[in-house]
Backbone bond lengths (Angstrom), bond angles and torsions (degrees), N, CA, C in turn:
res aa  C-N    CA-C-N  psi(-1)  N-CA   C-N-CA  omega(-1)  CA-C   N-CA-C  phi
1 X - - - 1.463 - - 1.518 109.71 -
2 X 1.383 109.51 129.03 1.815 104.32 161.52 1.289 107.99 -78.95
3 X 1.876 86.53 148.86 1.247 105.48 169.50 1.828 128.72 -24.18
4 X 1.679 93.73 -72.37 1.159 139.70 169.81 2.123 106.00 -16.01
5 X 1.830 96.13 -61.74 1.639 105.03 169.61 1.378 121.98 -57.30
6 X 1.662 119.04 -34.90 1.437 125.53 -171.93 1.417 113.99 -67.24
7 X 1.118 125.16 53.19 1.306 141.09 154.84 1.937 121.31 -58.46
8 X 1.677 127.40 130.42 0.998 134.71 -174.43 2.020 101.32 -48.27
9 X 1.669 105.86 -25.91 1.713 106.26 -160.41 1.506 90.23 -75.60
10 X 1.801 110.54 -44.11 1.375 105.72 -144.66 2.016 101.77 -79.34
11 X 1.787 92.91 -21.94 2.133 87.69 177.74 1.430 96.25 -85.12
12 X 1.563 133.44 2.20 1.730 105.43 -177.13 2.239 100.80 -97.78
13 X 1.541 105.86 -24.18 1.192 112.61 169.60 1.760 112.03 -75.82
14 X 1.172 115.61 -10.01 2.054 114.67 166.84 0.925 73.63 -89.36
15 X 0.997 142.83 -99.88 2.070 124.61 -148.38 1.113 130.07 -31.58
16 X 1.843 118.79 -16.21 1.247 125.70 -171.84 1.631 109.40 89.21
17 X 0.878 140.19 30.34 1.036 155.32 156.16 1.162 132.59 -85.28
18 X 1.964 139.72 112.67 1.112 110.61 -179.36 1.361 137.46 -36.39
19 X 1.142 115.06 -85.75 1.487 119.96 166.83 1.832 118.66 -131.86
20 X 1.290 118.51 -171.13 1.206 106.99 -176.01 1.847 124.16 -70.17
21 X 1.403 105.27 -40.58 1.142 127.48 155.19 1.206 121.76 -101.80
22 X 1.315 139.81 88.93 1.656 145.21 -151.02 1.952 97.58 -82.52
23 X 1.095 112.91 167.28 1.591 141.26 -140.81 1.619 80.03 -90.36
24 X 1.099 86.55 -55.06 2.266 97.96 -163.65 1.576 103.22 -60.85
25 X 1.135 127.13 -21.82 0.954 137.49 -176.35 1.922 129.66 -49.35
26 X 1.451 85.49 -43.36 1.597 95.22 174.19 1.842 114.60 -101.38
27 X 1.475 109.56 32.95 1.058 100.37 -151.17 1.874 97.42 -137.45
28 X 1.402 101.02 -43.29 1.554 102.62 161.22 1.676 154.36 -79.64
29 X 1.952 93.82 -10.94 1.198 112.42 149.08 1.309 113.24 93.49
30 X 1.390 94.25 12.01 1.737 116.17 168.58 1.911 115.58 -96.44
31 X 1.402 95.22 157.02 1.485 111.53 -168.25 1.350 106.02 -94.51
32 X 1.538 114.79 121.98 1.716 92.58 -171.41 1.743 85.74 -148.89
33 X 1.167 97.07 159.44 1.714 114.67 -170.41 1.637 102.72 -133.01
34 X 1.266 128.87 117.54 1.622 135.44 -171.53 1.732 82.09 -111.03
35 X 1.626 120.32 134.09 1.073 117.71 158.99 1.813 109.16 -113.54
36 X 1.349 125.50 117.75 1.489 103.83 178.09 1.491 113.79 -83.69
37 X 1.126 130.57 145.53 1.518 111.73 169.53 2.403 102.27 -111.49
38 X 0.823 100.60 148.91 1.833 95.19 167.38 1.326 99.28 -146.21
39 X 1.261 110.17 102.50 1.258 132.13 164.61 1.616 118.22 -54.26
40 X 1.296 121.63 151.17 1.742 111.19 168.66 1.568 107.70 -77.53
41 X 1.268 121.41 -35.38 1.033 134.70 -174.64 1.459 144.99 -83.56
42 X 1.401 97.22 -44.17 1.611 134.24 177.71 1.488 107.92 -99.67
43 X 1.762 68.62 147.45 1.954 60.72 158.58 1.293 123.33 -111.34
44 X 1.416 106.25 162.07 1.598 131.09 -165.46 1.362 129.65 -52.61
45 X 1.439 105.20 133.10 2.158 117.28 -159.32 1.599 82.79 -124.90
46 X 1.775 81.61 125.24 1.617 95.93 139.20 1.775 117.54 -140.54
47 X 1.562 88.34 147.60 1.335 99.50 -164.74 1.601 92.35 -108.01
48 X 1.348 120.57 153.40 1.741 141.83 174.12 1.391 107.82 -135.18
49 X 1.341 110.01 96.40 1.553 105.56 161.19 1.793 109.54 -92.83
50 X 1.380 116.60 153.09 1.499 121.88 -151.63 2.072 104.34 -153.15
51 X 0.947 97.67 122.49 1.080 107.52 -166.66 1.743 125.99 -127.56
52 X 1.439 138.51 59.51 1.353 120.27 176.77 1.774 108.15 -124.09
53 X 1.749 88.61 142.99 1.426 93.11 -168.90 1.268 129.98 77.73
54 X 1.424 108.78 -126.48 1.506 111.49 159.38 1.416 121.09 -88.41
55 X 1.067 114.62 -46.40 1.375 125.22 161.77 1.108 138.38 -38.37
56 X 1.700 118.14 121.14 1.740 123.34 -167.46 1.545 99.99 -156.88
57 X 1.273 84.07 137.01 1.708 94.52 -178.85 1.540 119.16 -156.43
58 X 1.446 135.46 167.04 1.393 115.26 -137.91 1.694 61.54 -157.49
59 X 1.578 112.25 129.11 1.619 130.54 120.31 1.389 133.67 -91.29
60 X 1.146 104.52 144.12 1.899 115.28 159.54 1.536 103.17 -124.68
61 X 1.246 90.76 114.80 1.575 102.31 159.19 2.007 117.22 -113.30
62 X 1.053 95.09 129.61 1.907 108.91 171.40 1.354 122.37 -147.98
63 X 1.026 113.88 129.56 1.389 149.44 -161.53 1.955 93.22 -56.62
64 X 1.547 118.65 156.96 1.398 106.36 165.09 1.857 102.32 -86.62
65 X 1.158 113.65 11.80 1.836 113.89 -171.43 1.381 112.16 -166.27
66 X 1.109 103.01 127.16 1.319 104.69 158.85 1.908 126.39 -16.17
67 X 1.463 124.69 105.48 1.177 113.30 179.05 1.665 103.57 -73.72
68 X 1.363 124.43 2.56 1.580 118.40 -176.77 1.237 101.13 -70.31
69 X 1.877 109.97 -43.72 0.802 113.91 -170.96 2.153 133.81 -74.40
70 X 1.423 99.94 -8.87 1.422 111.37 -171.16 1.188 118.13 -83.20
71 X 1.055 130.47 150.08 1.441 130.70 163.05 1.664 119.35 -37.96
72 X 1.120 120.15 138.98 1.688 110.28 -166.21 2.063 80.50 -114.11
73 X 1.886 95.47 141.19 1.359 119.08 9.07 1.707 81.37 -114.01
74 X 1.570 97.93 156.92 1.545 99.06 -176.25 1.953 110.96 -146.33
75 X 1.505 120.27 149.82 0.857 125.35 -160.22 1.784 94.70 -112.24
76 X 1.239 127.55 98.84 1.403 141.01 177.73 1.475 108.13 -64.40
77 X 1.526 127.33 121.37 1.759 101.14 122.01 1.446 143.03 -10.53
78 X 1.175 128.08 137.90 1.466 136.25 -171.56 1.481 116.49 -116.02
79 X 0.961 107.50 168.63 1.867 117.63 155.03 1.643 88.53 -136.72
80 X 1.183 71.12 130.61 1.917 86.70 166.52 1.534 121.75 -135.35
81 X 0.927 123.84 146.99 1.437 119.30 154.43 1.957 120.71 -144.59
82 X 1.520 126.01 151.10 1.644 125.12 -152.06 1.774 80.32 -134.47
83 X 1.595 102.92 121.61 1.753 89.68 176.49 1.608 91.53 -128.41
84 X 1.107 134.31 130.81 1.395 137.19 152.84 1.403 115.69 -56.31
85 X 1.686 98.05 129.38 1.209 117.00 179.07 1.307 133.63 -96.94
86 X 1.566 125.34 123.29 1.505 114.68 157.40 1.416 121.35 -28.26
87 X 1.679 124.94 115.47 1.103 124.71 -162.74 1.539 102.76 -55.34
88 X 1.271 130.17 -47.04 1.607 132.11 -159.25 1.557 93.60 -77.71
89 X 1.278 140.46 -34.04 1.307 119.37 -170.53 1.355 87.97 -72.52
90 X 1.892 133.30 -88.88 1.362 114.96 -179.92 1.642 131.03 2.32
91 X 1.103 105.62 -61.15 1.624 104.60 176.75 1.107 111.62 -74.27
92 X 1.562 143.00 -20.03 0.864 148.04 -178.10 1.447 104.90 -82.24
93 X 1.181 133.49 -24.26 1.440 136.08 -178.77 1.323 99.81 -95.72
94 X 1.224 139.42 -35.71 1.624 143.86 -163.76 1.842 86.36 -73.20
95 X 1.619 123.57 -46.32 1.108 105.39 -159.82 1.325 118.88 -80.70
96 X 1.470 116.66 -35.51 1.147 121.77 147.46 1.439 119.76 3.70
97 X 1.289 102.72 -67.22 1.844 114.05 -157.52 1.483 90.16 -82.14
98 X 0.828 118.18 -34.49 1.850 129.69 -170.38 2.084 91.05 -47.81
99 X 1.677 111.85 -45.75 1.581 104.11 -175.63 1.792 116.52 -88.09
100 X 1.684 100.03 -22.96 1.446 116.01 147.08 1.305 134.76 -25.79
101 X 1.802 95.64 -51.40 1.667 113.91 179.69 1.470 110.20 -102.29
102 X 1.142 126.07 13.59 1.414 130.69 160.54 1.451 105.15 -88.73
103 X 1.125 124.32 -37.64 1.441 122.98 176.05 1.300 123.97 -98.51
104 X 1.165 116.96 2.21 1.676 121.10 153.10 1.398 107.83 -87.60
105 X 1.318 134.14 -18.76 1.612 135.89 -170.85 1.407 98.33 -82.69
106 X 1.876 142.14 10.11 1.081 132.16 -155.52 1.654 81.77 -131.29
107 X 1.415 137.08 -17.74 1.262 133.98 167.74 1.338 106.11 -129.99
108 X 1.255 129.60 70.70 1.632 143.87 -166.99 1.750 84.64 -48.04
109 X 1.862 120.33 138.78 1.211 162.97 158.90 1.526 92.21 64.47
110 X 1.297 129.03 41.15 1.423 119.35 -173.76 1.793 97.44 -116.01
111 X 1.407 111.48 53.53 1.658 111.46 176.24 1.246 109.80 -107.11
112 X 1.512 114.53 89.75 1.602 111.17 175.75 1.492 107.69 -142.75
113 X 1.538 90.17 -175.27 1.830 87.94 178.48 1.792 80.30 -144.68
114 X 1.778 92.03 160.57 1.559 113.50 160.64 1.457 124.38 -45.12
115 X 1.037 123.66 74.19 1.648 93.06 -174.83 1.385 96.43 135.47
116 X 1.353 148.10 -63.43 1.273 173.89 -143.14 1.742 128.07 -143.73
117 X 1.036 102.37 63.12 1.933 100.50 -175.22 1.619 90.45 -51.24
118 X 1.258 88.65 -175.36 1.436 117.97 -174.22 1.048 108.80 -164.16
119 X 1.622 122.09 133.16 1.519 136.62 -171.94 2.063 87.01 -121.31
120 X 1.892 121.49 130.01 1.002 94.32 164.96 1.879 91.44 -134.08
121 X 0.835 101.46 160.26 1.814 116.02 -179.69 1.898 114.22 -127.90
122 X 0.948 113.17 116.28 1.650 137.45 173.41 1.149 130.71 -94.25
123 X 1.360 120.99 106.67 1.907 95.64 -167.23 1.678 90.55 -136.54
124 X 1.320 110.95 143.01 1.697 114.76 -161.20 1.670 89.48 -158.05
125 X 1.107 125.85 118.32 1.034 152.55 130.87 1.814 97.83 84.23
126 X 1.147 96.81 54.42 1.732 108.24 -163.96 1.383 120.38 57.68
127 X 1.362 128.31 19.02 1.533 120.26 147.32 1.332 118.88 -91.56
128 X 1.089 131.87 165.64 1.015 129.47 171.71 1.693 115.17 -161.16
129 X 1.261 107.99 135.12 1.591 146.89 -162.47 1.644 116.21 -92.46
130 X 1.099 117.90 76.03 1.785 91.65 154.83 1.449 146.81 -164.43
131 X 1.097 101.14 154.11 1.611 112.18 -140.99 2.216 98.45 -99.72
132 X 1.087 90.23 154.64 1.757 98.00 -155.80 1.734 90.31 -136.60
133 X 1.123 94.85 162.38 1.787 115.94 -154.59 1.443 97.00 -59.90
134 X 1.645 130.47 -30.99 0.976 135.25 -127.86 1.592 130.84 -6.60
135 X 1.514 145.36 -83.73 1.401 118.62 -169.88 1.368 81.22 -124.56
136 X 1.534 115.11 150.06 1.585 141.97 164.37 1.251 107.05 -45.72
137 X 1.371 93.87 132.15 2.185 110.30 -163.39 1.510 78.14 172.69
138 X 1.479 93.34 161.62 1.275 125.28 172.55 1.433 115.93 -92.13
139 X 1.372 125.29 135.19 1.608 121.76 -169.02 1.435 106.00 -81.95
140 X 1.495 107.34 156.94 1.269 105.69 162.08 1.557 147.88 -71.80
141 X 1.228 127.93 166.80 1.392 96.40 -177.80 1.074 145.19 -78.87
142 X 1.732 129.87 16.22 1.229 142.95 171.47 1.676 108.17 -89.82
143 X 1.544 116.05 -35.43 1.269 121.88 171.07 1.440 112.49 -65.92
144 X 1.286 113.39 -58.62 1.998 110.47 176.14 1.762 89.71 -65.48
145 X 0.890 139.52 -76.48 1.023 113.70 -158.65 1.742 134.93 -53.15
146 X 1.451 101.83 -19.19 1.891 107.19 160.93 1.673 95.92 -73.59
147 X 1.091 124.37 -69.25 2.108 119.29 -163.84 1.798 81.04 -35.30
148 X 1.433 115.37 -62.53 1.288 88.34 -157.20 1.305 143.64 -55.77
149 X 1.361 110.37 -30.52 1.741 137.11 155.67 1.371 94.19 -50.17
150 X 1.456 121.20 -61.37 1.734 107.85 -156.20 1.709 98.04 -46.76
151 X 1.436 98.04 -55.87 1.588 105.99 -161.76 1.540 109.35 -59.48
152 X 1.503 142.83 -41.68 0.994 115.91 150.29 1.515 144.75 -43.09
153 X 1.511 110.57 -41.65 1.357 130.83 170.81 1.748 90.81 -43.42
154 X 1.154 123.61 -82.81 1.376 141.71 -154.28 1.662 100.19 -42.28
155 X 1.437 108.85 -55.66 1.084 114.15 169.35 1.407 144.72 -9.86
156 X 1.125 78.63 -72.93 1.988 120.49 179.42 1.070 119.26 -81.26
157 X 1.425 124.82 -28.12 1.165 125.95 148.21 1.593 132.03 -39.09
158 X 1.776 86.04 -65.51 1.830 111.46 -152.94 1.578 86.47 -59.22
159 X 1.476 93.42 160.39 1.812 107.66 -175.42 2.029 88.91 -124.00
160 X 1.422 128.14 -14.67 1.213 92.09 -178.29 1.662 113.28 -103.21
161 X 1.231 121.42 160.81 1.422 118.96 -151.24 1.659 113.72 -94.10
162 X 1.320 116.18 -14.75 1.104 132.04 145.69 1.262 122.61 -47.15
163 X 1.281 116.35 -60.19 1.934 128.73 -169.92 1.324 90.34 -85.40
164 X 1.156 154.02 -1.46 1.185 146.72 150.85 1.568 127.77 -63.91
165 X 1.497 88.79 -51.81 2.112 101.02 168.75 1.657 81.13 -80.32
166 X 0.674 167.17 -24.24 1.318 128.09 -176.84 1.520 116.71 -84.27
167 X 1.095 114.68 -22.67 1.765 117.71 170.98 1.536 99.60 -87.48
168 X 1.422 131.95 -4.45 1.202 102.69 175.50 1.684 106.56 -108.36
169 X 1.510 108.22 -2.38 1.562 108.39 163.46 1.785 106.73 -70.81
170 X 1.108 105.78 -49.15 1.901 97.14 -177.66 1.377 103.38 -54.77
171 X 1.392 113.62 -67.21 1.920 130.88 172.99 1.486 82.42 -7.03
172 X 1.430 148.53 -112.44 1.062 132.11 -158.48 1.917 150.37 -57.44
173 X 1.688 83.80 22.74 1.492 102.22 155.92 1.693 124.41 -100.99
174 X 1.846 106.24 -6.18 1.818 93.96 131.87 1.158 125.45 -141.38
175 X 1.128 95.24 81.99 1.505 130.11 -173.65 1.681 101.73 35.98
176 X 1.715 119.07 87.59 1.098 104.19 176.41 1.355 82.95 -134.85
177 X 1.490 128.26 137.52 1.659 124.57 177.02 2.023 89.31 -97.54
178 X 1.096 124.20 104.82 1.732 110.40 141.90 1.683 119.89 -118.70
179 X 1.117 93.30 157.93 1.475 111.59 -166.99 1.569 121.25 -48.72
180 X 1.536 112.83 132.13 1.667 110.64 171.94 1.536 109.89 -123.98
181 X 1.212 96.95 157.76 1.568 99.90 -156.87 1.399 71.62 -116.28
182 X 2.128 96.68 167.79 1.780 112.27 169.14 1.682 102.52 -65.33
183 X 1.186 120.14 159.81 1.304 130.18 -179.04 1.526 116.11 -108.40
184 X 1.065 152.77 124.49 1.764 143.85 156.71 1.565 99.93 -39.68
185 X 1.469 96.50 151.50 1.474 112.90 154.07 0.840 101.42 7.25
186 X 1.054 135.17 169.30 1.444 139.76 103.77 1.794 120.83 -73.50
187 X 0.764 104.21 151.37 2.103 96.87 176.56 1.369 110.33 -101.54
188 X 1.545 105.13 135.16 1.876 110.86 -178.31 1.198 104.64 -40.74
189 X 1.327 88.61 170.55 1.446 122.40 -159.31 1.502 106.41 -123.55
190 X 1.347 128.72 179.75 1.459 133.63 -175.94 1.611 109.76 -159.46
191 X 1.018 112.62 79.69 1.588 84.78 -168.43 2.191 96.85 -90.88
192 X 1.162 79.35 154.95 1.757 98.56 -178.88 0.887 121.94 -111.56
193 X 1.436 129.99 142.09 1.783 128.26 173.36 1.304 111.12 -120.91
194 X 1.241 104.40 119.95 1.759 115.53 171.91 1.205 113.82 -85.63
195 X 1.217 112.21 128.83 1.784 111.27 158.62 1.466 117.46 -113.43
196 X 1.515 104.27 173.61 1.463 107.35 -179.41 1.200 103.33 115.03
197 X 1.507 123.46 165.98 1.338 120.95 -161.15 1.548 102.87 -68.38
198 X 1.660 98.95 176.47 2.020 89.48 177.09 1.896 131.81 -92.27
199 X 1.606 89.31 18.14 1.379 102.66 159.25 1.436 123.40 -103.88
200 X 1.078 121.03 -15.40 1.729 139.03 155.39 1.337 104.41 -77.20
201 X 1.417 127.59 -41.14 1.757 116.78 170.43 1.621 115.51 -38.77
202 X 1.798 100.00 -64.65 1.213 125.79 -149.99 1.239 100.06 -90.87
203 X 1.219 125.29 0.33 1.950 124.62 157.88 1.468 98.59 -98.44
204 X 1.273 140.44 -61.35 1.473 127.58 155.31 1.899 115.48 -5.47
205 X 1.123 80.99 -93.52 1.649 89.91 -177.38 1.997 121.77 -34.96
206 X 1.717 80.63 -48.57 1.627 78.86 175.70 1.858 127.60 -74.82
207 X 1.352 94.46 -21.41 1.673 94.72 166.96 1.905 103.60 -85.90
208 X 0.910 109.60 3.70 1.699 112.27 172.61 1.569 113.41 -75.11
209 X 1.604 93.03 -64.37 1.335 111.61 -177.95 1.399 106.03 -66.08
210 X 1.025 132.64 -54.45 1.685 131.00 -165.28 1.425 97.27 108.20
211 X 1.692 93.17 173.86 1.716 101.26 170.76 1.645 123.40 -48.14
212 X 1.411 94.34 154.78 1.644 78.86 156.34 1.593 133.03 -59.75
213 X 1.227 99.60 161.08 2.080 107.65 -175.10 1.512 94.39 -76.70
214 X 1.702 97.35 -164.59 1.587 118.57 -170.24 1.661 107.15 -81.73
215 X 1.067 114.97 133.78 1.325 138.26 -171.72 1.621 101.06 -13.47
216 X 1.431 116.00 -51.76 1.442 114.61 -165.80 1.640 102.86 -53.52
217 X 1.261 121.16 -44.40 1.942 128.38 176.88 1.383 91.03 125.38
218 X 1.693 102.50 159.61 1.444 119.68 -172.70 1.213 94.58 -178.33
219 X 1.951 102.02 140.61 1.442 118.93 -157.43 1.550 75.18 -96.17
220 X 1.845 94.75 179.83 1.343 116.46 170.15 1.538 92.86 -88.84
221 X 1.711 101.61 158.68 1.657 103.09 -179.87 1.470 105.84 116.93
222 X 1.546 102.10 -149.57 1.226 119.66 -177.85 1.634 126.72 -165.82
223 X 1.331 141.12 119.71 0.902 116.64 -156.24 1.760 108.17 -105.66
């Protein structure tokens, strides 16, 4: 894959995901926070915290592979898991990032880590915010120190045991050790090749996948 393709739109659409910042998004009047993570190593987590009204709810979606690693352009298997949130923790995590993004606004697109960029996107009351890995540096300590909360938060939440080792393989790109359990099988796989131009791909795929999921996001697959 080139560089150039590894775009936050083109790894949240391999997951099955509309896009990184989805269309519906500025339109229903909900508060939602997409965190991407791209590991050097692992493969790639994104987290969506989602917030209107009473209602709050938290996805993790991850790929079974590295999309660095796949043939471009390609639509992966997932692990996923959608956990409903205590309204006050949700807001309590949304605000968080709210002092997060006061201190990324003092080195505009400079949100990354060693090892692991990070693309994150904010959208609150039809604005919308977002900040991209830009050049390799080490983050500061209000930024590692929110991933690191997120990634516990996420943790402790998630109920599937898969998406769990997978936040606790990133978890130690800032320096966070949490726990992984043995895993089952895994269940085969299929991978498929579409041909045809890439507007016959990308109508293929999308009558494959189905509509999009529930507001919070949801990979294709299963976690």
């Amino acid at each position: 894959m080139n560089s150039e393709d590894y775009t936050a739109d083109y790894i949240c659409r391999a997951m099955g995901l509309a896009s990184f910042v989805e269309d519906s998004w500025n339109r229903d009047g909900a508060e939602r926070l997409r965190i991407l993570l791209m590991p050097s190593f692992d493969p790639e987590v994104c987290i969506t915290l989602f917030q209107l009204g009473e209602i709050a709810r938290m996805s993790v979606v991850v790929p079974v592979e590295m999309i660095w690693h796949a043939p471009y352009p390609v639509v992966l298997t997932t692990l996923h898991d959608e956990i409903d949130l205590p309204i006050a923790e949700c807001k309590g995590m949304l605000a968080a990032f709210g002092r997060v993004q006061e201190n990324i606004n003092t080195t505009p697109r400079q949100f990354c880590l060693d090892g692991m960029p990070v693309e994150t996107a904010r959208v609150e009351g039809g604005s919308e915010r977002r900040f991209s890995r830009g050049n390799p540096g080490n983050p500061g300590p209000v930024e590692r120190e929110y991933l690191a909360t997120l990634l516990r938060f996420a943790w402790d939440k998630c109920r599937s045991l898969r998406v769990k080792n997978a936040l606790s393989r990133v978890a130690r790109y800032v320096d966070v050790d949490l726990p992984r359990s043995q895993e089952p099988p895994a269940p085969p796989l299929t991978n498929l090749l579409v041909l045809g131009t890439e507007g016959e791909k990308q109508s293929f795929l999308q009558r494959l996948l189905g509509p999009p999921g529930p507001p919070g996001g949801e990979g294709a697959g299963s976690g």
